[in-house]
Backbone as JSON Lines, residues from 0, in Angstrom:
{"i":0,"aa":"X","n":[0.83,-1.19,0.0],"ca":[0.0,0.0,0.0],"c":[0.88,1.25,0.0]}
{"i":1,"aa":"X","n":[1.76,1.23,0.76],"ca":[2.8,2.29,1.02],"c":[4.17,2.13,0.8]}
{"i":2,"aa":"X","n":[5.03,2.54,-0.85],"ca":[6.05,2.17,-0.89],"c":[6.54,3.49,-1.03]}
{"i":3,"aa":"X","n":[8.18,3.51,-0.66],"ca":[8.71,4.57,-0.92],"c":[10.64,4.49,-1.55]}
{"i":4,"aa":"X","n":[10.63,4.7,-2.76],"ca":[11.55,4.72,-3.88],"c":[11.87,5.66,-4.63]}
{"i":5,"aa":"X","n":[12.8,5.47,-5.22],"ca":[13.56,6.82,-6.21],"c":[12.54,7.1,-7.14]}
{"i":6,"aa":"X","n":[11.24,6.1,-7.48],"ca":[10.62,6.84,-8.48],"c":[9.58,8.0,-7.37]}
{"i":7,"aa":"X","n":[9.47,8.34,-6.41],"ca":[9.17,9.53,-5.85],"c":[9.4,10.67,-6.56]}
{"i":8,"aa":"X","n":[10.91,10.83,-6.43],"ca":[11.34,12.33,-7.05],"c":[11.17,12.27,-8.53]}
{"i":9,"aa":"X","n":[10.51,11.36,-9.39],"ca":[9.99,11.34,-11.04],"c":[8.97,12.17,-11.16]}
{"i":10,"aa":"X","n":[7.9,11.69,-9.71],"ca":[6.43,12.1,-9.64],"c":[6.68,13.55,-9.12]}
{"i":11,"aa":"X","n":[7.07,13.94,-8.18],"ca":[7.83,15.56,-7.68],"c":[7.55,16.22,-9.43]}
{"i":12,"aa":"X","n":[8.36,15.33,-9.59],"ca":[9.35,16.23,-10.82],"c":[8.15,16.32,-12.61]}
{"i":13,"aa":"X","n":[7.7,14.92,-12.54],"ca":[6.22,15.14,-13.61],"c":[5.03,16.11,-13.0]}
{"i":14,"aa":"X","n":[4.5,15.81,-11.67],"ca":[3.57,17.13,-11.01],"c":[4.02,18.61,-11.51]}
{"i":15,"aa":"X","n":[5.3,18.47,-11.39],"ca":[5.57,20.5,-10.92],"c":[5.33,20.5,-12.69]}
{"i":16,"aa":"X","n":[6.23,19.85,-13.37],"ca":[6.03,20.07,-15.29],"c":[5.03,20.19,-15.4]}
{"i":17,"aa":"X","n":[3.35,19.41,-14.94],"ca":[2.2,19.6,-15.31],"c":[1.81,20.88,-14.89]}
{"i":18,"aa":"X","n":[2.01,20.81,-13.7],"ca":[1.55,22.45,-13.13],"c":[1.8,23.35,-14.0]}
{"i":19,"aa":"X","n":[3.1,23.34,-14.35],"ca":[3.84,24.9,-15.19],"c":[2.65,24.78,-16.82]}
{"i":20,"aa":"X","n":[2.82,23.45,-17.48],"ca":[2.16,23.27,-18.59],"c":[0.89,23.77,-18.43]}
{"i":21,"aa":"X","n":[0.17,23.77,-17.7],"ca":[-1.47,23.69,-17.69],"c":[-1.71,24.86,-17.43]}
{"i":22,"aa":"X","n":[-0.76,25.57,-16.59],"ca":[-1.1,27.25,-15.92],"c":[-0.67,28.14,-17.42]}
{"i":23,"aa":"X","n":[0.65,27.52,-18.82],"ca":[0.98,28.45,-19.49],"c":[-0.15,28.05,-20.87]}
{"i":24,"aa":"X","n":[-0.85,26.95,-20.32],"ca":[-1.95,26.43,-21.54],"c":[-3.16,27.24,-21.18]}
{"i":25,"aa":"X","n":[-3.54,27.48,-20.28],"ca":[-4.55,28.44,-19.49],"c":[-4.26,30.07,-19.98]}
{"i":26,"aa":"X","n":[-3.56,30.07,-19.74],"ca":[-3.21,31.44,-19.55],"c":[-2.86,32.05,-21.08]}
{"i":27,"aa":"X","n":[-2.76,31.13,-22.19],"ca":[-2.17,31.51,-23.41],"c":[-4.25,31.46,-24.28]}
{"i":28,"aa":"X","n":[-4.93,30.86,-23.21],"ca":[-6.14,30.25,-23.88],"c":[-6.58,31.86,-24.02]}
{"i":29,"aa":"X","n":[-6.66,32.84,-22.77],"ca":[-6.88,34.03,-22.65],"c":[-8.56,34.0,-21.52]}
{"i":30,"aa":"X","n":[-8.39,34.88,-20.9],"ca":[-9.4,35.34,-19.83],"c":[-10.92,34.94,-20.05]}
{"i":31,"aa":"X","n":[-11.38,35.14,-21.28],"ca":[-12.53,34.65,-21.51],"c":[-13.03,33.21,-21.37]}
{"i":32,"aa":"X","n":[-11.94,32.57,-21.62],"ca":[-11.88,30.95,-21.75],"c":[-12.0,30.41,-20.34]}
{"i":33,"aa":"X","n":[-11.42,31.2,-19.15],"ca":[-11.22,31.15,-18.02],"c":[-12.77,30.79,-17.73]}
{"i":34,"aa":"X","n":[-12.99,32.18,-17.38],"ca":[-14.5,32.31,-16.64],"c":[-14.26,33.09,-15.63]}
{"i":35,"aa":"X","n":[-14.82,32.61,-14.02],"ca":[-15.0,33.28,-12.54],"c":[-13.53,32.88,-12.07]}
{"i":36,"aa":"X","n":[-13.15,31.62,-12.32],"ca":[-11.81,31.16,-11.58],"c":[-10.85,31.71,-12.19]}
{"i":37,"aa":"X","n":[-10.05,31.63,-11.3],"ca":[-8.23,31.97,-11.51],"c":[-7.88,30.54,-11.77]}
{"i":38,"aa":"X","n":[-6.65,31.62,-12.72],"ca":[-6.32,30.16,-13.8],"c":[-5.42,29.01,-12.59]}
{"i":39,"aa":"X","n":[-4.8,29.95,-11.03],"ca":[-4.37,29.12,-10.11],"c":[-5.42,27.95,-9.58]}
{"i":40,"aa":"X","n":[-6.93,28.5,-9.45],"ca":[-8.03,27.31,-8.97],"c":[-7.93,26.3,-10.11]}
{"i":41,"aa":"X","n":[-8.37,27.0,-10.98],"ca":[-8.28,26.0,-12.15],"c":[-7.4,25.13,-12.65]}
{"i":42,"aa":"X","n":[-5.94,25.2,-12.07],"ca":[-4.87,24.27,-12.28],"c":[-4.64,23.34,-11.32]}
{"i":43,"aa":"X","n":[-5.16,23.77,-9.97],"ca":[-4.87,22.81,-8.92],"c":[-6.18,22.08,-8.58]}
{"i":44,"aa":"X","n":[-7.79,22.39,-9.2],"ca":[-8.28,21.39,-9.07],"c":[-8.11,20.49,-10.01]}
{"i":45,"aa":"X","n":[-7.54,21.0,-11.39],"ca":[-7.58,19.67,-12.53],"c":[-6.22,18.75,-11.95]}
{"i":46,"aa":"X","n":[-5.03,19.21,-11.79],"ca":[-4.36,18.87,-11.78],"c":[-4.16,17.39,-9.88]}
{"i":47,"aa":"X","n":[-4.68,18.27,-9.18],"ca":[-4.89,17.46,-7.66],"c":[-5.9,16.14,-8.17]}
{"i":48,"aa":"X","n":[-6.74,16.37,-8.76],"ca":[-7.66,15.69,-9.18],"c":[-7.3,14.35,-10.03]}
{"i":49,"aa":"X","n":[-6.15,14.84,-11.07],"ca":[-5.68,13.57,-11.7],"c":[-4.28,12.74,-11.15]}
{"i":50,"aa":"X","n":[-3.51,13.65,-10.3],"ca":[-2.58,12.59,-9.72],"c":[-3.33,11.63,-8.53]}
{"i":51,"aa":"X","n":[-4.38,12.2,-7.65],"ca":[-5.27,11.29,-7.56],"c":[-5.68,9.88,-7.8]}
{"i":52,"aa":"X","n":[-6.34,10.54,-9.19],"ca":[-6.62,8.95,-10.06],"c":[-5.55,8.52,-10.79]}
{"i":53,"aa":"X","n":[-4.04,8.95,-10.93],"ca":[-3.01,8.52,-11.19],"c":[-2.51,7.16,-10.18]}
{"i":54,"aa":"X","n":[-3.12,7.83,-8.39],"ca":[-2.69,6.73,-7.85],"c":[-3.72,5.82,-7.76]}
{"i":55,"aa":"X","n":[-4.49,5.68,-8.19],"ca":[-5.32,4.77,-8.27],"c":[-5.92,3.74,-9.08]}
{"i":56,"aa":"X","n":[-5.04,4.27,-10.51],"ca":[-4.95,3.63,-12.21],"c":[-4.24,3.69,-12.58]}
{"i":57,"aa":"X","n":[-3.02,4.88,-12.66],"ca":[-1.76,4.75,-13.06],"c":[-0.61,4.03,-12.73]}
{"i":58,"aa":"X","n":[0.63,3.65,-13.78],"ca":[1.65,2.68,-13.68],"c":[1.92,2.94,-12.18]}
{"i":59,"aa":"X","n":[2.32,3.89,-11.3],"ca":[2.49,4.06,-9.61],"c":[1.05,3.82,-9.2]}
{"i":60,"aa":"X","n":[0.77,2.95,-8.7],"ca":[-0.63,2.85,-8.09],"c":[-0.53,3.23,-6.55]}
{"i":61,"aa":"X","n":[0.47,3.57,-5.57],"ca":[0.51,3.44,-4.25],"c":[-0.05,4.87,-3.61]}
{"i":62,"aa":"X","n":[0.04,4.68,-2.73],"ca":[-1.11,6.08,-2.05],"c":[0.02,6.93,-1.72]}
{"i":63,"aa":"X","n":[1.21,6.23,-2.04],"ca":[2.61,7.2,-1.14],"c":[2.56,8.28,-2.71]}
{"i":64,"aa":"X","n":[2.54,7.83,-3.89],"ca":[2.76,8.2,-4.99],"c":[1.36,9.2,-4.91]}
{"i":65,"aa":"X","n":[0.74,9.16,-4.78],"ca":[-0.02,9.87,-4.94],"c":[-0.63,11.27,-4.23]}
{"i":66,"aa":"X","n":[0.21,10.84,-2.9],"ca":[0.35,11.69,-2.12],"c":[1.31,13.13,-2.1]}
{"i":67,"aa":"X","n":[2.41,11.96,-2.9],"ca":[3.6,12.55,-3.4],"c":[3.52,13.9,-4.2]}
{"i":68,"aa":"X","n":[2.0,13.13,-5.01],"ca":[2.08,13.96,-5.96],"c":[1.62,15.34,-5.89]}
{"i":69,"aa":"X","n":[0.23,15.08,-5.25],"ca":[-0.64,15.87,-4.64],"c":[-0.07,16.84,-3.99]}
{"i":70,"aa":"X","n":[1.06,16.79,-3.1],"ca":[1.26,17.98,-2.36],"c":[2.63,18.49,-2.84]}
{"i":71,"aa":"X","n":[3.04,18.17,-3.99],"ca":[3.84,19.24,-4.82],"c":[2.86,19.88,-5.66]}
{"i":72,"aa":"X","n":[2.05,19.65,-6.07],"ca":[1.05,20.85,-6.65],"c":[0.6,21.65,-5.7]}
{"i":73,"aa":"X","n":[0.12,21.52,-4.4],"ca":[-0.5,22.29,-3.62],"c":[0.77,22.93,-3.31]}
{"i":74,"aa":"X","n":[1.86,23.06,-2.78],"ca":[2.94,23.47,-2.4],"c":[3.19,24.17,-3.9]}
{"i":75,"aa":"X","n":[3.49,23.58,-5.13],"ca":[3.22,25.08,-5.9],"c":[2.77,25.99,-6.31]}
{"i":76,"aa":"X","n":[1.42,25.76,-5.95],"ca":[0.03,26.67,-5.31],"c":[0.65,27.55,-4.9]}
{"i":77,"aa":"X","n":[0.84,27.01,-3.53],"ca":[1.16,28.27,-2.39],"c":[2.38,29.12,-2.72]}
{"i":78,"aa":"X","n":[3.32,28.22,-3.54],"ca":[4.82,29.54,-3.94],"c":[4.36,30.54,-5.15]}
{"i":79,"aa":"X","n":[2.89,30.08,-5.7],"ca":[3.21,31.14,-7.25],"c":[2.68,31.83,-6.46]}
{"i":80,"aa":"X","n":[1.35,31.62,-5.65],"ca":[0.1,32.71,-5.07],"c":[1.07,33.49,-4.46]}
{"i":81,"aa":"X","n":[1.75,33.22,-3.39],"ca":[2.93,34.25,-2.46],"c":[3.37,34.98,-3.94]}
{"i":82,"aa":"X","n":[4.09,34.45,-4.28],"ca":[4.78,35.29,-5.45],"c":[3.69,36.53,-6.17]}
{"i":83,"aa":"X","n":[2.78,35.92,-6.5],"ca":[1.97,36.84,-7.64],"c":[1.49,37.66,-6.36]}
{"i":84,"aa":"X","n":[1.06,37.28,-5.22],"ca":[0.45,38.45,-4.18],"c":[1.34,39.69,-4.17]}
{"i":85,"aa":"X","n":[2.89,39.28,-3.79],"ca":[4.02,39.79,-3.77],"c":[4.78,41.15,-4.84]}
{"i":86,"aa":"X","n":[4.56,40.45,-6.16],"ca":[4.81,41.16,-7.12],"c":[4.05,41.44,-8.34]}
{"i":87,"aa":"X","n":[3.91,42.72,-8.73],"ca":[2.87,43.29,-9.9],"c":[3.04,42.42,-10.64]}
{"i":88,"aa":"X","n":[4.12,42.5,-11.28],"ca":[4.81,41.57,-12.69],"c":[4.72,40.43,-12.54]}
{"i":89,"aa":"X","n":[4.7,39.68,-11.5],"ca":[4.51,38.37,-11.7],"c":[3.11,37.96,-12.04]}
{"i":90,"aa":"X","n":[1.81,38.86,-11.15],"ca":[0.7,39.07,-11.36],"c":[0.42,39.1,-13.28]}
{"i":91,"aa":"X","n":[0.92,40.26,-13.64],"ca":[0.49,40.64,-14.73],"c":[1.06,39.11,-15.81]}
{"i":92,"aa":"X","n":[2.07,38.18,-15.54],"ca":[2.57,37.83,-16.36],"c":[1.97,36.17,-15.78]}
{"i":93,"aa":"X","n":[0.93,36.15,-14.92],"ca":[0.38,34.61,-14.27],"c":[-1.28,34.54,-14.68]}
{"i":94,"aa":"X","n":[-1.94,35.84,-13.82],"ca":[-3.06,36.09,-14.5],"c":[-3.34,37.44,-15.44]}
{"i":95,"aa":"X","n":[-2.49,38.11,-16.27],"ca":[-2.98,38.8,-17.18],"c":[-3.02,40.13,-16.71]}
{"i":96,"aa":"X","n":[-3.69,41.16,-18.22],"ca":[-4.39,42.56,-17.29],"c":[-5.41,42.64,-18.28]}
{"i":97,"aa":"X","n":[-6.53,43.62,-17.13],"ca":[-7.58,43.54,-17.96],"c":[-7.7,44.31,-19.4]}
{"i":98,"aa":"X","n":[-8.25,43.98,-20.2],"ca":[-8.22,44.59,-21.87],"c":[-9.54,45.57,-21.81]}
{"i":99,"aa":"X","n":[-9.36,46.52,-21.93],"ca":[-10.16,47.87,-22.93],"c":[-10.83,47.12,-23.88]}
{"i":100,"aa":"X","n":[-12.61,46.94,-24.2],"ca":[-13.28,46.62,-24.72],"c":[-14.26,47.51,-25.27]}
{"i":101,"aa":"X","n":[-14.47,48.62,-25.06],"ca":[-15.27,49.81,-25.6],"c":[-15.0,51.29,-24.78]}
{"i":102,"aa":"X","n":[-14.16,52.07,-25.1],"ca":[-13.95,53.27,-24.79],"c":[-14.74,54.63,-25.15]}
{"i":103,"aa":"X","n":[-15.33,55.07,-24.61],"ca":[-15.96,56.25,-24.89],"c":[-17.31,55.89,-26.17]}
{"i":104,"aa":"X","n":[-18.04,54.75,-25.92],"ca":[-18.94,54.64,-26.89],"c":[-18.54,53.8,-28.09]}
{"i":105,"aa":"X","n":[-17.06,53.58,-28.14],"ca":[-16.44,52.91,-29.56],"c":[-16.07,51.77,-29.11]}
{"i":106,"aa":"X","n":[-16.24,50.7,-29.97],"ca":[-16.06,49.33,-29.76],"c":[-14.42,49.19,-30.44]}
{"i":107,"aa":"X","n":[-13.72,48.47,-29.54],"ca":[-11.93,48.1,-29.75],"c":[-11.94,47.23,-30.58]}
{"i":108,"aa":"X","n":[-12.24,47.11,-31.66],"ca":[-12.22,45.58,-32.44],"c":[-10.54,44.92,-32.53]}
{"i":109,"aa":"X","n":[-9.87,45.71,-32.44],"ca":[-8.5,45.16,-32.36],"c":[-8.41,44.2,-30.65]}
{"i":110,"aa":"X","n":[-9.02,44.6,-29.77],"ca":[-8.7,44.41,-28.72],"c":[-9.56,43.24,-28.43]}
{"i":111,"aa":"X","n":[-11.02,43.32,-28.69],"ca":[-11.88,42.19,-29.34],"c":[-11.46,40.86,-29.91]}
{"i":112,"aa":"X","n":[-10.53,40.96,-31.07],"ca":[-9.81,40.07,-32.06],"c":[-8.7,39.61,-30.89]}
{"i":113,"aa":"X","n":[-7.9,40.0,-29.97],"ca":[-7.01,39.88,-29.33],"c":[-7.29,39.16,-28.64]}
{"i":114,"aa":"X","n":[-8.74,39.2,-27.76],"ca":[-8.92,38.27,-27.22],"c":[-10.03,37.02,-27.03]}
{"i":115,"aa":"X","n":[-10.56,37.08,-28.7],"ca":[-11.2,36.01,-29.57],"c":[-12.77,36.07,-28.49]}
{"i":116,"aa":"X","n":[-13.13,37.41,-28.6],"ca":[-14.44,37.69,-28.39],"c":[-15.48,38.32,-29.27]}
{"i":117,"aa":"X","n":[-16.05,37.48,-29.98],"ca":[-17.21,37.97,-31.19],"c":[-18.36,39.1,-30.29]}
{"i":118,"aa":"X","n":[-18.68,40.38,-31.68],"ca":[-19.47,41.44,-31.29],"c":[-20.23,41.1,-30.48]}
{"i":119,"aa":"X","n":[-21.46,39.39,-31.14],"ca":[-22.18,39.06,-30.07],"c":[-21.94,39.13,-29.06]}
{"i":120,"aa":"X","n":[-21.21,38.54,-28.08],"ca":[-20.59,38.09,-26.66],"c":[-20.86,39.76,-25.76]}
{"i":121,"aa":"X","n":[-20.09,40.63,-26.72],"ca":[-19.97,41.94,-26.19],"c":[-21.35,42.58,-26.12]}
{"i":122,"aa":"X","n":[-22.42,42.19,-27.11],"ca":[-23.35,42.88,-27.03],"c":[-24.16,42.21,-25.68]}
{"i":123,"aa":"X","n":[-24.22,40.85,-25.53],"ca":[-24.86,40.47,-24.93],"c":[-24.27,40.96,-23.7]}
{"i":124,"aa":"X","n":[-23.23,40.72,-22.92],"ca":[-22.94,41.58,-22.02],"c":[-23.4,43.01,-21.56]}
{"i":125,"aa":"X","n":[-23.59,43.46,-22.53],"ca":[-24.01,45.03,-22.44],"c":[-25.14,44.84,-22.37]}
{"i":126,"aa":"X","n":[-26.34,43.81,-22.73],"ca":[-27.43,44.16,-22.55],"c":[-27.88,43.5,-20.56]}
{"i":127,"aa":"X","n":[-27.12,42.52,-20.73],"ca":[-27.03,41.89,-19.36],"c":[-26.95,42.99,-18.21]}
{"i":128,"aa":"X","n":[-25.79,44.21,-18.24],"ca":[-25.7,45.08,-17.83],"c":[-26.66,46.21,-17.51]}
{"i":129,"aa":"X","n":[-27.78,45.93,-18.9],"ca":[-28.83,46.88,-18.89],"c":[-28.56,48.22,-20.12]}
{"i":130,"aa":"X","n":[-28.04,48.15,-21.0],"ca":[-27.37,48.95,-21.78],"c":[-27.57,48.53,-23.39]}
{"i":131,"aa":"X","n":[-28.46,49.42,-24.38],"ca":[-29.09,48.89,-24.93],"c":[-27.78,49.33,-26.27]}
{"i":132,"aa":"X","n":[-26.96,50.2,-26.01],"ca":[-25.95,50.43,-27.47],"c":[-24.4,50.83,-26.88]}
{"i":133,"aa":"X","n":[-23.83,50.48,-27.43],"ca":[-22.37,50.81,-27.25],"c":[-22.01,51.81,-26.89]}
{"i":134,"aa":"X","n":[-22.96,53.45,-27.8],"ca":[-22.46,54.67,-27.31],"c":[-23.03,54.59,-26.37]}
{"i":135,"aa":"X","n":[-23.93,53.96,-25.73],"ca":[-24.35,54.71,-24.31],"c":[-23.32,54.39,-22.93]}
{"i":136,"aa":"X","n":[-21.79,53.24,-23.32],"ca":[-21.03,53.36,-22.85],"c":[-19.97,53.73,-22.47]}
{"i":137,"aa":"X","n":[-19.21,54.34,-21.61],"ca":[-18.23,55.27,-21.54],"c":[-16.94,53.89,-21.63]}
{"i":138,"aa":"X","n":[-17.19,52.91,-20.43],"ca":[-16.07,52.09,-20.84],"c":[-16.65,50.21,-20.65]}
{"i":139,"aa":"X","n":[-15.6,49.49,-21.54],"ca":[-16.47,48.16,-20.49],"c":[-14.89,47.26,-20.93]}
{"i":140,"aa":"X","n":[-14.88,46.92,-19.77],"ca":[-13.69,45.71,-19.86],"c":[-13.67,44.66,-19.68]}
{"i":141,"aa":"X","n":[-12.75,44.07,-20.19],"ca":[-12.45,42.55,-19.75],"c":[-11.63,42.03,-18.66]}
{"i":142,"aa":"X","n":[-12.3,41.7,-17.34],"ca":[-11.4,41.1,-16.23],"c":[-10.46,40.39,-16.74]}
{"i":143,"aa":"X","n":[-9.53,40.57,-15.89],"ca":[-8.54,39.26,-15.72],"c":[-9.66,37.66,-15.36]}
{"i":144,"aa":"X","n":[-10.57,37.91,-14.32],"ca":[-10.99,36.55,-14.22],"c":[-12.14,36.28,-15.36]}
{"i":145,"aa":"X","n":[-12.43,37.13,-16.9],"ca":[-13.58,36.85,-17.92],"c":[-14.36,37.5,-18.15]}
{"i":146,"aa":"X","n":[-14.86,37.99,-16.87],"ca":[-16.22,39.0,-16.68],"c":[-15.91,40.43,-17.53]}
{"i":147,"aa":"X","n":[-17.34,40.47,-18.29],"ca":[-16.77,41.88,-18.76],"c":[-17.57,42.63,-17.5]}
{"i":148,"aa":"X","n":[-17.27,44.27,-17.64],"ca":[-17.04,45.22,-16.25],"c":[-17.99,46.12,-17.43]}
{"i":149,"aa":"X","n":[-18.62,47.12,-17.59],"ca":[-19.47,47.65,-18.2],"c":[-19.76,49.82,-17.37]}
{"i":150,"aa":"X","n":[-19.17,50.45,-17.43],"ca":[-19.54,51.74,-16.49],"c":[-20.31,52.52,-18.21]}
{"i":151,"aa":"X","n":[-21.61,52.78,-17.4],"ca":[-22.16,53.48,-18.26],"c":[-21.78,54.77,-18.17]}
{"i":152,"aa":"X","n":[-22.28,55.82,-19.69],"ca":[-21.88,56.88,-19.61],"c":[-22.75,57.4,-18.44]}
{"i":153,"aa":"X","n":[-24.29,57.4,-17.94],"ca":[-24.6,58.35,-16.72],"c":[-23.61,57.62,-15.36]}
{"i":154,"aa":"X","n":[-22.65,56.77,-15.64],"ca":[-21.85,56.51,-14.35],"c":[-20.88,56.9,-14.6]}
{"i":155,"aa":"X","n":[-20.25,57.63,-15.16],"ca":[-19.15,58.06,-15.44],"c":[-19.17,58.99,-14.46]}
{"i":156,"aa":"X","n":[-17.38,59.16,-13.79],"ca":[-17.65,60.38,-12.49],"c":[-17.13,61.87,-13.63]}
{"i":157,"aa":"X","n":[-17.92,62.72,-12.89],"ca":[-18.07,64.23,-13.91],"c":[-16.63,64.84,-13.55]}
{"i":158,"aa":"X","n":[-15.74,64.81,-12.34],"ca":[-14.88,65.15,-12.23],"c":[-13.5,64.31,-11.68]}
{"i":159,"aa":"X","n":[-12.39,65.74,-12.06],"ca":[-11.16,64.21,-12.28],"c":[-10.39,64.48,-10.87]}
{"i":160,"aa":"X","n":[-10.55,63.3,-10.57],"ca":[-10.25,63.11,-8.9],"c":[-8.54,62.44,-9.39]}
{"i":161,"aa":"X","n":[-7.56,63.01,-8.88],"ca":[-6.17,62.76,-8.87],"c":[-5.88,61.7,-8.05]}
{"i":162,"aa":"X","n":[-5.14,60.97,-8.14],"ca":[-4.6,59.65,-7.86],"c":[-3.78,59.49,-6.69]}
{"i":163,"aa":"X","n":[-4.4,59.05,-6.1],"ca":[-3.5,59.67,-4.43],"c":[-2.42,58.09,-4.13]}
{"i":164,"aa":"X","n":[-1.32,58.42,-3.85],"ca":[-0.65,57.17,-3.59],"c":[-0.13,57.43,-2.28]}
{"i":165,"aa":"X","n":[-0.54,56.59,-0.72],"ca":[-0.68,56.71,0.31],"c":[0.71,55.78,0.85]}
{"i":166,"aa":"X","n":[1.71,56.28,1.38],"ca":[2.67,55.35,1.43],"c":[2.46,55.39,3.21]}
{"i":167,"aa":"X","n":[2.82,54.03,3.82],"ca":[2.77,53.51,5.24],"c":[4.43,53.81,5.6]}
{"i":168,"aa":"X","n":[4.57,54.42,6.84],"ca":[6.18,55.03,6.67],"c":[5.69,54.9,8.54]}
{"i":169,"aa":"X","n":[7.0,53.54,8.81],"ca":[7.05,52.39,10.02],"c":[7.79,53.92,10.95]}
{"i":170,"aa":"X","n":[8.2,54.09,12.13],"ca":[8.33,54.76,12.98],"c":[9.64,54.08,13.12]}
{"i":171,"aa":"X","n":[10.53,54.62,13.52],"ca":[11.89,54.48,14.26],"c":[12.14,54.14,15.41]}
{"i":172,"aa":"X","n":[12.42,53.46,16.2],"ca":[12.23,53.4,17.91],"c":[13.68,54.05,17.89]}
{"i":173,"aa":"X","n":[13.56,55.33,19.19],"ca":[15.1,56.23,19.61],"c":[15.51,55.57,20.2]}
């Protein structure tokens, strides 16, 4: 039931490759394809899920193997999430940034094509929103997690509020 051998560090070592594969297959699919989840949920339930039934059908059938496997994905869970919490760029370059989909009433068709979303999709969104034509929108985007974001023109704020960047500045002990 419980063996433990050099083919351990194979399974280590095939888990973390799947992980990386599936998060840069996700992530190349583009945001829409996604949905509500982050492409991190979405890699560690497919992926937890089949070393799983790896140990339970696959050539390693033992529960050590499977265990094995299981918690090098969750453990690379937890190092990208730290990481991407950590840093913008890693963020921008794990889950994306959101895309400009209609600016000031005008539909982005370049930006559209970019991220293999037909007019339909967009219209229907906008009507979902409550918004019966494009000009009557000032902006509508595409999340990082799929969702388009929709601010109508009567939501638009009338004035331009400057960008305040609030820095936390720790005290010195004398």
């Amino acid at each position: 039931m419980f063996t433990l051998d050099s083919s351990l560090l194979l399974i280590v070592l095939r888990a973390a490759i799947m992980y990386v594969v599936v998060l840069i297959g996700l992530r190349l699919t583009g945001k829409s394809e996604v949905g509500q989840m982050t492409p991190f949920d979405l890699v560690l339930f497919l992926l937890v899920a089949n070393a799983v039934q790896n140990a339970m059908t696959g050539p390693d059938t033992s529960v050590t193997g499977g265990i094995v496997a299981a918690m090098t994905l969750l453990g690379l869970n937890v190092l990208i999430t730290r990481l991407v919490r950590r840093s913008r760029r890693a963020r921008g370059i794990v889950e994306g940034t959101p895309t400009l989909l209609i600016h000031a009433g005008k539909i982005l068709n370049k930006n559209l094509a970019k991220e293999h979303i037909p007019v339909q999709t967009l219209e229907q969104a906008l009507r979902e929103h409550g918004v019966a034509s494009p000009a009557d929108v000032y902006l509508a985007t595409l999340e990082v997690d799929g969702a388009i974001s929709v601010l109508r023109n009567d939501e638009r704020p009338t004035t331009a509020r400057p960008h305040h960047h609030i820095r936390y500045i720790r005290k010195q002990n004398a």
